[in-house]
NULUMDREN-528818 format. One record per atom (N, C-alpha, C, O, CB): x negated, z negated, y; residue in three letters. Coordinates in pm, whole numbers, plus 32768, in hexadecimal, padded with zeros to 4 digits. Atoms other than C-alpha are relative to their C-alpha. Glycine has a CB too. Layout:
<pts>
XZYALA/...
</pts>
This chain:
<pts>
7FAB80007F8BUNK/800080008000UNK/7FA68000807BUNK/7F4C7FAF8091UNK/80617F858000UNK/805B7FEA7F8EUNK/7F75808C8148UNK/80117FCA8070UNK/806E800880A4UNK/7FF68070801FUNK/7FCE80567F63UNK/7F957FB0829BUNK/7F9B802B805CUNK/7F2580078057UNK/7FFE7F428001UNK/80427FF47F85UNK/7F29804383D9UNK/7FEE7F83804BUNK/804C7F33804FUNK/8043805B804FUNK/7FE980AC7F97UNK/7EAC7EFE84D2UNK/7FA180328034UNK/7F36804B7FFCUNK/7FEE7F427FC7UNK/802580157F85UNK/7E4D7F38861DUNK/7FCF7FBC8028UNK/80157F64805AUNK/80317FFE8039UNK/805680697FD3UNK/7D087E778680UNK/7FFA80178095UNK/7FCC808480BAUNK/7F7180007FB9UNK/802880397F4EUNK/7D017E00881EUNK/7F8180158003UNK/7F427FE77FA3UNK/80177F528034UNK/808280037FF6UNK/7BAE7E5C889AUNK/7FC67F8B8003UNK/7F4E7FA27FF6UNK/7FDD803B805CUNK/804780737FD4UNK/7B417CE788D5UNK/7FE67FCD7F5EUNK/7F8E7F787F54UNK/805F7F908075UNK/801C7FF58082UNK/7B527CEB8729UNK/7FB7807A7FBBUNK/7F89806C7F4AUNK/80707FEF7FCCUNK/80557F91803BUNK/7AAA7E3886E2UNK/7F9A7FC97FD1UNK/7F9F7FDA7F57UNK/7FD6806A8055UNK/8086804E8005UNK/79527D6F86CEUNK/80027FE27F4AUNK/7FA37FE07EFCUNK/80047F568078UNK/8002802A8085UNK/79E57D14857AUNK/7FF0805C7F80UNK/7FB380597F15UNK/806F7FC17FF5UNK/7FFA7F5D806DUNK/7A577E8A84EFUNK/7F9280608033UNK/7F9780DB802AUNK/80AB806B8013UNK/80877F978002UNK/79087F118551UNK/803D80578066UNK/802680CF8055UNK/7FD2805B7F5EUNK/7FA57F907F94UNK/79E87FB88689UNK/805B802F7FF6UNK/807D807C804FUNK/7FDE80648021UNK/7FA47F928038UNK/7AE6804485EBUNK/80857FAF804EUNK/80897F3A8071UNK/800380157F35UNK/7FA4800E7FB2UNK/7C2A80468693UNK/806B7FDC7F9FUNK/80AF7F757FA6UNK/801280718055UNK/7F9A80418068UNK/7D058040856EUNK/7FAA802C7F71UNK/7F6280857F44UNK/80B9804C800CUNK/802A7FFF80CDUNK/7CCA7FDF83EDUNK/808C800B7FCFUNK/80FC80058004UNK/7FA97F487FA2UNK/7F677FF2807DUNK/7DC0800982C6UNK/7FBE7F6B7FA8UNK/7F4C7F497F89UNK/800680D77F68UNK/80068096809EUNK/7DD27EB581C5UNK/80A380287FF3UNK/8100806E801DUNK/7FD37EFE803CUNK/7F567FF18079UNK/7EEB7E7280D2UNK/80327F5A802FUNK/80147F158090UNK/7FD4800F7EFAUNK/7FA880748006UNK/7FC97D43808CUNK/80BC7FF68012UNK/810580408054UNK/7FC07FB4806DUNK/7F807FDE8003UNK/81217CFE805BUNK/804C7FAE807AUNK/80BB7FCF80A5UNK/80367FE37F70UNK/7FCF80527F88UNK/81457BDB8186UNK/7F7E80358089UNK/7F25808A8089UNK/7FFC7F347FCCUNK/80867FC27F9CUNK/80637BFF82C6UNK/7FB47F997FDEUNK/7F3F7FAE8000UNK/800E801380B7UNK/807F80388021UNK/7FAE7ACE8239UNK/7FB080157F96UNK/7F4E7FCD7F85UNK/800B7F967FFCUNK/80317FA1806CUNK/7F4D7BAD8108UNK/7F8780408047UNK/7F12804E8025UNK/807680737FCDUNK/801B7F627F9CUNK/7F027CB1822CUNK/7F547FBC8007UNK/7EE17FD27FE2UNK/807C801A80DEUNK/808480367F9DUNK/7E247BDA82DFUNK/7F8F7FC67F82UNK/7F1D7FC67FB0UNK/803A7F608085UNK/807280178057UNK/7D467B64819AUNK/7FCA806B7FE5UNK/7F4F80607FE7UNK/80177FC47F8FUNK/7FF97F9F8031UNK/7D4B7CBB812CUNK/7F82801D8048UNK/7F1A801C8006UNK/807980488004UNK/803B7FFE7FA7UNK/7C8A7CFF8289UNK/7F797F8A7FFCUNK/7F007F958012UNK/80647FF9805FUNK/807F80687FE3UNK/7BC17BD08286UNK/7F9E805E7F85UNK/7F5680BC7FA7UNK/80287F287FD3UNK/80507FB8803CUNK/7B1B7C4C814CUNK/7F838079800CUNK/7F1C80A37FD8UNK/804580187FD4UNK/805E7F407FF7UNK/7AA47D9981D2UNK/7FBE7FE18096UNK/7F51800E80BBUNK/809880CD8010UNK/80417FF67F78UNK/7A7E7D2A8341UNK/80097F5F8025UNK/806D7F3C8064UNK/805880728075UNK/803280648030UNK/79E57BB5830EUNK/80227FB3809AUNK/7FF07FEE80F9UNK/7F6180147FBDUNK/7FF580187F97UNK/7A4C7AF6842AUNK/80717FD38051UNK/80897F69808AUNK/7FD9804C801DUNK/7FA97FF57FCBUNK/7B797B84849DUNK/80557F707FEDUNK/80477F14803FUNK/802F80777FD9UNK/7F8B80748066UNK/7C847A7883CEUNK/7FF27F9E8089UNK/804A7F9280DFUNK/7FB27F9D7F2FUNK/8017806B7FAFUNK/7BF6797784A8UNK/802A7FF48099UNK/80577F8B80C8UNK/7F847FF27FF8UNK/7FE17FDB7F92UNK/7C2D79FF85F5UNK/80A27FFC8056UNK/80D17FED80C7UNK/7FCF806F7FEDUNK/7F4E7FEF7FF1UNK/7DAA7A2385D4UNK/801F7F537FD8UNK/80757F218020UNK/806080937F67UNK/7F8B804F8078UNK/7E0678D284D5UNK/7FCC7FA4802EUNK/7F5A7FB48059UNK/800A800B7F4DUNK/804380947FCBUNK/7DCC7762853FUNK/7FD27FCB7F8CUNK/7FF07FEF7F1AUNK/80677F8D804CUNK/802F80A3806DUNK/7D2F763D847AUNK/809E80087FA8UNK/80A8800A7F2EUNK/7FE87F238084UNK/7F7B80458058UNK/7EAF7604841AUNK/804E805D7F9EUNK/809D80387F48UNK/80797FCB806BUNK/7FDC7FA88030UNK/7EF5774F83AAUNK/80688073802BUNK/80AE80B97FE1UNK/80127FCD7FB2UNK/7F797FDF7FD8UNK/7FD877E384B5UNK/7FB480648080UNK/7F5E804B80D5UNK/80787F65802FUNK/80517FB37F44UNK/7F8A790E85CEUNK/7FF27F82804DUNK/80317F198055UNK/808780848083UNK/802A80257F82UNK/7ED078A886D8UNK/80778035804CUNK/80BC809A803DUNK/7F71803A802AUNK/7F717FDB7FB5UNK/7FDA788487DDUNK/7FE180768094UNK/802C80A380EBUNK/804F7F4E8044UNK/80017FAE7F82UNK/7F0A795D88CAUNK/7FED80C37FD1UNK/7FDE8122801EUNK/7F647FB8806AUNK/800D7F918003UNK/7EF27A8E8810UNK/80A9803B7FA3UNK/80EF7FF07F5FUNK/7F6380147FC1UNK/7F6C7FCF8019UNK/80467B7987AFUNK/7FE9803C7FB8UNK/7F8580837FC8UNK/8054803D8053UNK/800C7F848071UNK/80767C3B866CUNK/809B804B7FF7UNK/8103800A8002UNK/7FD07FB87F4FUNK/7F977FC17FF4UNK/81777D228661UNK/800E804D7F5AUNK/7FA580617F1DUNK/7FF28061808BUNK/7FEB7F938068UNK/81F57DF78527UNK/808180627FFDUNK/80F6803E7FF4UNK/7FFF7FBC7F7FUNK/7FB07FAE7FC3UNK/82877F4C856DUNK/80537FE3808FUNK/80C480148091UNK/804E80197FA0UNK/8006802B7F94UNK/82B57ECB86C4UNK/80627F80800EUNK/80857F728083UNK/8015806A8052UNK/7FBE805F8031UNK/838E7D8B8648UNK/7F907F7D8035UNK/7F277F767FF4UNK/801F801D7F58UNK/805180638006UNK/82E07C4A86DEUNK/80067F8A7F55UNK/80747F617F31UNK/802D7FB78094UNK/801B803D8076UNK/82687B7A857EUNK/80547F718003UNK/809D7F407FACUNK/7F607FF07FF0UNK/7FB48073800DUNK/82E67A4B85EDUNK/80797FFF800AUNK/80B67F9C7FE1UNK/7FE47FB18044UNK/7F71800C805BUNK/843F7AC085DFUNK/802680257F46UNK/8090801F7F07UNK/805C806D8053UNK/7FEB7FCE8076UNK/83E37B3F8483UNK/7FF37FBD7F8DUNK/80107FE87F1DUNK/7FC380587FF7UNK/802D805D8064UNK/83697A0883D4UNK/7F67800B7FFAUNK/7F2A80197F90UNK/8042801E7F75UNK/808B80137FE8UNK/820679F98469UNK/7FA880567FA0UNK/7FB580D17F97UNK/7FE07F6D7FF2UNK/806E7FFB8037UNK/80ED7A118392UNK/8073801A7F61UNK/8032806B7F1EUNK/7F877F6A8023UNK/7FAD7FF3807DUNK/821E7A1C8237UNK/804380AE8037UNK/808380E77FDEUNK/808F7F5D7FECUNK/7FC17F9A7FF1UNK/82917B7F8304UNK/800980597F91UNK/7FA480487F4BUNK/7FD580338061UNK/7FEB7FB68084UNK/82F17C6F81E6UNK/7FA180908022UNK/7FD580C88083UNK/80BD80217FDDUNK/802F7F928004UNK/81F87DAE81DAUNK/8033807B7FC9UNK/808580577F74UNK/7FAA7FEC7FDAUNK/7FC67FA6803AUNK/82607F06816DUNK/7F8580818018UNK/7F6280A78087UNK/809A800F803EUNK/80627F528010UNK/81578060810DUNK/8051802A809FUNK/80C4801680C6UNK/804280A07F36UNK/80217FCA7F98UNK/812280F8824BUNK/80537FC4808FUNK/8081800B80E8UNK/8012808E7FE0UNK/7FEC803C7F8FUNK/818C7FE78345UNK/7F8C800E804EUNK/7F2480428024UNK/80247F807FEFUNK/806A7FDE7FAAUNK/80C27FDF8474UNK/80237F618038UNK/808F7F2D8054UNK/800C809C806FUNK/8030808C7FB2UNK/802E7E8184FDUNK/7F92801080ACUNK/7F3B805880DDUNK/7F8D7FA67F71UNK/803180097F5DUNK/7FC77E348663UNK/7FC87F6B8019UNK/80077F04802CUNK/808E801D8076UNK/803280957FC1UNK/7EE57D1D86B8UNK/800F801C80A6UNK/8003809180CBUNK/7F417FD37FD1UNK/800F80047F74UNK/7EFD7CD98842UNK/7FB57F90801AUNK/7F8F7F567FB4UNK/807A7FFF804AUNK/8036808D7FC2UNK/7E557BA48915UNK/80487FEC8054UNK/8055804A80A2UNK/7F7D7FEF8037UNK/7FA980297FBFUNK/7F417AF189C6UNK/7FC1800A809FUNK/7F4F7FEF80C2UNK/802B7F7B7FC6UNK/801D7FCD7F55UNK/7F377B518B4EUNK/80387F818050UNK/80AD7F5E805EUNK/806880A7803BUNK/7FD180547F89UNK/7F2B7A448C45UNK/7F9B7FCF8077UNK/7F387FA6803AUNK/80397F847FC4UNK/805680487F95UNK/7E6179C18D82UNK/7FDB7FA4801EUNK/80007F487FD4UNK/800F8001804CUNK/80508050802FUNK/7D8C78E98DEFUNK/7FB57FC57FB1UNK/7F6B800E7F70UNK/800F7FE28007UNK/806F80408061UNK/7CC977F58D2CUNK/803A80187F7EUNK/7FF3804B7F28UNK/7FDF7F5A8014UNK/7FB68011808CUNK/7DBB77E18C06UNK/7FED80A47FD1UNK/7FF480A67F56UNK/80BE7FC1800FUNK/801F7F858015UNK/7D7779728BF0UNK/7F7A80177FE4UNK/7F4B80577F86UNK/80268045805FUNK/809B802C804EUNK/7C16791C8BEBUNK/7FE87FC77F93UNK/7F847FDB7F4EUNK/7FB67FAE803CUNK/806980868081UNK/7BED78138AE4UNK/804D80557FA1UNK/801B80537F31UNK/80247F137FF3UNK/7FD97FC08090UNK/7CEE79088A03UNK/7F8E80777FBAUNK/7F7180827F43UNK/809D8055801BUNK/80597FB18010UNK/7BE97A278A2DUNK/7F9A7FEC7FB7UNK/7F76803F7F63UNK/7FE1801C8058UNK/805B8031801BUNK/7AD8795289E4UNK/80187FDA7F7FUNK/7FC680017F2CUNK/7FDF7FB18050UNK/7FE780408091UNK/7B76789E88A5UNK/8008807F7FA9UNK/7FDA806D7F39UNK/80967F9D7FF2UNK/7FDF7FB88048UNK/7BD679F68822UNK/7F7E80417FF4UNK/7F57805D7F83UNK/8070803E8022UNK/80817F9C7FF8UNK/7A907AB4887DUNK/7F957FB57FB7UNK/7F657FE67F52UNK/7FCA802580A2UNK/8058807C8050UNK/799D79638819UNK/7F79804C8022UNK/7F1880177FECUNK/80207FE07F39UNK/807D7FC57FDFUNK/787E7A5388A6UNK/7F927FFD806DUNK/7FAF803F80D1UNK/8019805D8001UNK/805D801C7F9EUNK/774D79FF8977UNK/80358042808DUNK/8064800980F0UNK/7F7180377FD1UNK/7FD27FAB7F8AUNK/77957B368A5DUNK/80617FD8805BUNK/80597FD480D6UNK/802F806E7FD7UNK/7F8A7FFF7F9BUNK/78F07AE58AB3UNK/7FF87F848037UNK/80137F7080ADUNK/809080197FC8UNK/804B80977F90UNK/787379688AFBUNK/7FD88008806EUNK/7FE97FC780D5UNK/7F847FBD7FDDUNK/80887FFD7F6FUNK/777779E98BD3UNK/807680358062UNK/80A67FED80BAUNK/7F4880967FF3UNK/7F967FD07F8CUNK/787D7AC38C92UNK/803D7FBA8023UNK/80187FA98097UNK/805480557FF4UNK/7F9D8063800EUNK/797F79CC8C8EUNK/7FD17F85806EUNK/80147F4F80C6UNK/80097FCF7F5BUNK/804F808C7FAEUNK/787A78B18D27UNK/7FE7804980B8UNK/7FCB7FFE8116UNK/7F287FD17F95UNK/80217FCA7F80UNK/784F79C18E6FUNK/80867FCC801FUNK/80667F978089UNK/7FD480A58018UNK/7F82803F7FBCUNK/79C179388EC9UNK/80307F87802BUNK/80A37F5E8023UNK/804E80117FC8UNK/7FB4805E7FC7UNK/79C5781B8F67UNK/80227F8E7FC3UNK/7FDD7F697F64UNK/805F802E8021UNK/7FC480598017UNK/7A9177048F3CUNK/804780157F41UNK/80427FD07EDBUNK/80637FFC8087UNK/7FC57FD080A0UNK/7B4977C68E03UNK/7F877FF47FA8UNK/7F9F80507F5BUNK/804080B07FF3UNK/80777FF98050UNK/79DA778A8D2EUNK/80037F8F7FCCUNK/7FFD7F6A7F57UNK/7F84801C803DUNK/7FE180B88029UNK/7A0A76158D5AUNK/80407FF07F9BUNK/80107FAD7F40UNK/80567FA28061UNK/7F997FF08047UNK/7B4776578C9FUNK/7FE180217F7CUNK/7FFE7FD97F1CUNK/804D80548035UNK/80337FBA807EUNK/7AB9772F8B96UNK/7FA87FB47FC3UNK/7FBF7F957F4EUNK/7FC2807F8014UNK/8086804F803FUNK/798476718B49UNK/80487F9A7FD4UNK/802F7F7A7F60UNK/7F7C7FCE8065UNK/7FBF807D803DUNK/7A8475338B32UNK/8023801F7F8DUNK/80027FDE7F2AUNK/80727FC78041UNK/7F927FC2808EUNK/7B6E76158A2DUNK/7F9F80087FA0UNK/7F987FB07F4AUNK/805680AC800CUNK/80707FF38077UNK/7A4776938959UNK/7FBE7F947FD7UNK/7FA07F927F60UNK/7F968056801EUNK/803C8048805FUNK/7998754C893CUNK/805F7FBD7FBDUNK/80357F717F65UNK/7FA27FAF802EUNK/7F9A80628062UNK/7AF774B088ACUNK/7FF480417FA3UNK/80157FFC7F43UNK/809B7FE3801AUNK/7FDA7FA98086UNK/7AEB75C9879FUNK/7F737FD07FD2UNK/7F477FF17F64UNK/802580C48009UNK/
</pts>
């Protein structure tokens, strides 16, 4: 079973660039192991400690937000199409999501040229 999923550039780093991969599975938390496997990393980026999306990033299937679908239990189907997004918001709290999702020196460093919003970030990342 073939699943198109749409990687956000701020996750490419993981699929070697690639914009979209195919994995299988019959739920999207199938999906998303399926993925971890091949692109080592990813799983983590999306799923908390507790086992539940990160509340700052959005998955969609066939343009259906997940969390009306039964999250991470959403039902898969051969040639659905998945959409990771990163949740869009400003200020600091837009910072420290970037940062938690990205976890990369670079975007630190960028991130720390802003000001007051760095304070923020540097707080968020050292709680994780």
């Amino acid at each position: 079973m073939a699943i198109e999923v749409r990687i956000p550039t701020i996750l490419r780093s993981y699929t070697g660039g690639a914009k979209v991969v195919e994995g299988t599975g019959d739920t999207l938390a199938d999906l998303l192991n399926d993925l971890d496997s091949r692109h080592g990393g990813l799983r983590g980026r999306l799923i908390t400690e507790a086992g539940t999306l990160h509340r700052f990033v959005n998955v969609y299937v066939n343009d259906e937000d997940v969390r009306f679908l039964g999250a991470l239990d959403a039902k898969l189907s051969d040639g659905d199409s998945v959409t990771i997004l990163p949740a869009v918001a400003g200020g600091a709290f837009g910072f420290a999501a970037a940062a938690a999702i990205s976890s990369h020196g670079a975007a630190a460093a960028a991130i720390s040229s802003h000001g007051a919003a760095a304070t923020a970030v540097r707080d968020a990342v050292a709680v994780r």
